[in-house]
N, C-alpha and C positions, 0 to 999 in steps of 0.2 A: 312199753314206754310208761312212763309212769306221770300221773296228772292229780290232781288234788279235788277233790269232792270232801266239800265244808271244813278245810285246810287237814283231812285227812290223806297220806300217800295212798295211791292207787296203783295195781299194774294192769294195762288195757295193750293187746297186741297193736300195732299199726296198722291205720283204716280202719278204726272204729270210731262208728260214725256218735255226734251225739245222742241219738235216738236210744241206742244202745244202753247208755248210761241212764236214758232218764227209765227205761225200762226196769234199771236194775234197782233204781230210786224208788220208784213207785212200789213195788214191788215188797221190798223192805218197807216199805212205810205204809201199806195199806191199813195196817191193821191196829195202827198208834188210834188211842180214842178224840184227839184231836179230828183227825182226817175220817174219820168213821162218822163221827158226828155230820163234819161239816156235811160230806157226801148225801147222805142220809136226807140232812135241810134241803140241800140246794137241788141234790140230784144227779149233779157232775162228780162225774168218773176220776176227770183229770186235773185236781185243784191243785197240784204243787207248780210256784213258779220256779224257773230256775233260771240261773246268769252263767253267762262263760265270758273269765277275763271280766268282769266288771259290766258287763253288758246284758239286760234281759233278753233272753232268746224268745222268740213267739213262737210259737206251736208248727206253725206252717215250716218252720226252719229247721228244726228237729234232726228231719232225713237228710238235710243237704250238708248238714256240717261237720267236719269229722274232724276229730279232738288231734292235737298235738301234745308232746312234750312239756312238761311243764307247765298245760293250762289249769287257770283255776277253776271251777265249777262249785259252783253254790245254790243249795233249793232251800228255798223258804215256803213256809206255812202264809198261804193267803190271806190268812185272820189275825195274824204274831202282832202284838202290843195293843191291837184292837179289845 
């Protein structure tokens, strides 16, 4: 199926859940100096927020959500314009 993260196409089997993605997020992105930094100050591991469909997902939601067709998924940097 195919979903959009930060309005790029994506292909994710069906039943994949969003945890999955932000795995794949994090992952790619640990190592930008942004996130390196922040980590570093604060301490936390998991500083990217992300939105599905226009909506911020919290943390606790992660495992229960499983993406559809078409959704948008968007992560921002915690600190962006600050």
């Amino acid at each position: 199926m195919k979903v959009f993260i930060n309005l790029k196409e994506w292909d994710f089997p069906n039943g994949t859940k969003f945890i999955d993605v932000v795995d794949i997020i994090r992952e790619a992105k640990k190592n930008e100096p942004m996130i390196k930094t922040i980590r570093e100050k604060t301490g936390k591991a998991n500083i990217i927020l992300f939105a599905l469909n226009g909506r911020v997902v919290q943390p606790q939601e992660y495992e229960s959500l499983e993406i559809k067709e078409g959704d948008n998924i968007r992560w921002f940097h915690p600190y962006a314009g600050g």
